[in-house]
N, C-alpha and C positions, 0 to 999 in steps of 0.2 A: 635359296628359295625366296626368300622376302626381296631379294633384289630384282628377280625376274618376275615376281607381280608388282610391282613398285613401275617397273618399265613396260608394263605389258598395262597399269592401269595408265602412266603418262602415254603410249600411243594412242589406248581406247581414248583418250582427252582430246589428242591432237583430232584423231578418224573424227569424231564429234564436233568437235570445232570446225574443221574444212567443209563436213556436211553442212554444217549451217551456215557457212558464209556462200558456197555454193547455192544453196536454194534463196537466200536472200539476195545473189545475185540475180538470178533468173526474175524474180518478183521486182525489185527497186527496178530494173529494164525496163519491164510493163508499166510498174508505175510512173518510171521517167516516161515513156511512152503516154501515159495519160494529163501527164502535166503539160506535157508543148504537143500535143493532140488529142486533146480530150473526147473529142468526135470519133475517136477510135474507140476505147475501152469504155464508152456509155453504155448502158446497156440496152439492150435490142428493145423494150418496151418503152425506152422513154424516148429513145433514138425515130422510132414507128411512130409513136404519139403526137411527134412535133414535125412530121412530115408532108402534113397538110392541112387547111384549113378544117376540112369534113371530118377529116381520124379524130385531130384534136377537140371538134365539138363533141363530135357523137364518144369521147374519151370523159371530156368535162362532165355530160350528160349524168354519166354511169356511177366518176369518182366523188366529183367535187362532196356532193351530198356524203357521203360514207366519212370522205375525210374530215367534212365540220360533222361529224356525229350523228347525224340523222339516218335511222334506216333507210336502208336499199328499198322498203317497199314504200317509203312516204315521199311526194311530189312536193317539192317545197318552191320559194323565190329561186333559185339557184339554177336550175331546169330554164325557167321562162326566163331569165336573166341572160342565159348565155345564148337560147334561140333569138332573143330579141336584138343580139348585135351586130353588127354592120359586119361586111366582109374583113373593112379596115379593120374593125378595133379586134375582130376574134385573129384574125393576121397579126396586127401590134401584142396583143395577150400572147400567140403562140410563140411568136419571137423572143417576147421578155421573159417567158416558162422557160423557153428553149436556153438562153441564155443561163439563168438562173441555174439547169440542171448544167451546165457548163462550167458554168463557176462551180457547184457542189463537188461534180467529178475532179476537178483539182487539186480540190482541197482535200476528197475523201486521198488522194493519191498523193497527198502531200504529208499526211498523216502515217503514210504507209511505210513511205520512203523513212520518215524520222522513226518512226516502230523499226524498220530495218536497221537502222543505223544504231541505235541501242543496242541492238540485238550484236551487232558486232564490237561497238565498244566495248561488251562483256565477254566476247569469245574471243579476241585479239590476245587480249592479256594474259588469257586463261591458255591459250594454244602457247604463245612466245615462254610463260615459266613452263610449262608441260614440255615441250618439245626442247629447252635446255635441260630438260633433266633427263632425257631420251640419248641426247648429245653428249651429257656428262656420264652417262652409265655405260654407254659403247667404248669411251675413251677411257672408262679405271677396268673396264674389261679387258681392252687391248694392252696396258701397258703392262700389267704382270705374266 
């Protein structure tokens, strides 16, 4: 009796472990995918945001303010700042935005990938003893 839960907890180990190297496969993909294509897995509001001069003003208009602290109901410098610029520079601003959330998605995906990789240097080891003692209980089963 103690042998067959002893075997039946190192499979439950093993089943646990392959599921988790399984779904961290599927994930570190997407994330490889976001490191040498970041324009892929950006996401859709920031990807729309930096699609055009006009989306990105009338985006600047709405966020900028909120994001330095200022309520949504007060009209501050920041407003007249971004209407007052040239096509160039709000074009140069959305590119260097653009870029910047480029770099972030990288990096968010590069952090993902090392979370992955932890996540299996601790289930490698734990599956490889588990799964010899799975090996070594079939085989004192078999010889007598």
């Amino acid at each position: 009796m103690n042998r067959n839960f002893l075997e039946i907890y190192a499979l439950l180990v093993c089943f646990i472990t392959t599921l988790c190297f399984s779904i961290w496969l599927g994930l570190s993909t997407y994330n490889f995918i976001g490191v040498i294509a970041p324009e892929i897995t950006i996401d859709a509001w920031t990807y729309k945001r930096h699609q055009s001069n006009e989306q990105f003003s009338a985006e600047q208009l709405t966020i900028e303010p909120i994001m330095l602290g200022a309520s949504p109901f007060e009209t501050g410098a920041i407003p007249q700042s971004v209407e007052s610029l040239s096509d160039e520079e709000v074009a140069e601003q959305r590119l260097a935005s653009y870029q910047l959330a480029l770099d972030s998605e990288v990096r968010t995906n590069l952090q993902s990938m090392l979370q992955g990789l932890i996540v299996i240097l601790i289930c490698m080891p734990l599956f490889l003893i588990h799964w010899r003692f799975v090996r070594l209980g079939s085989i004192v089963q078999m010889d007598p």
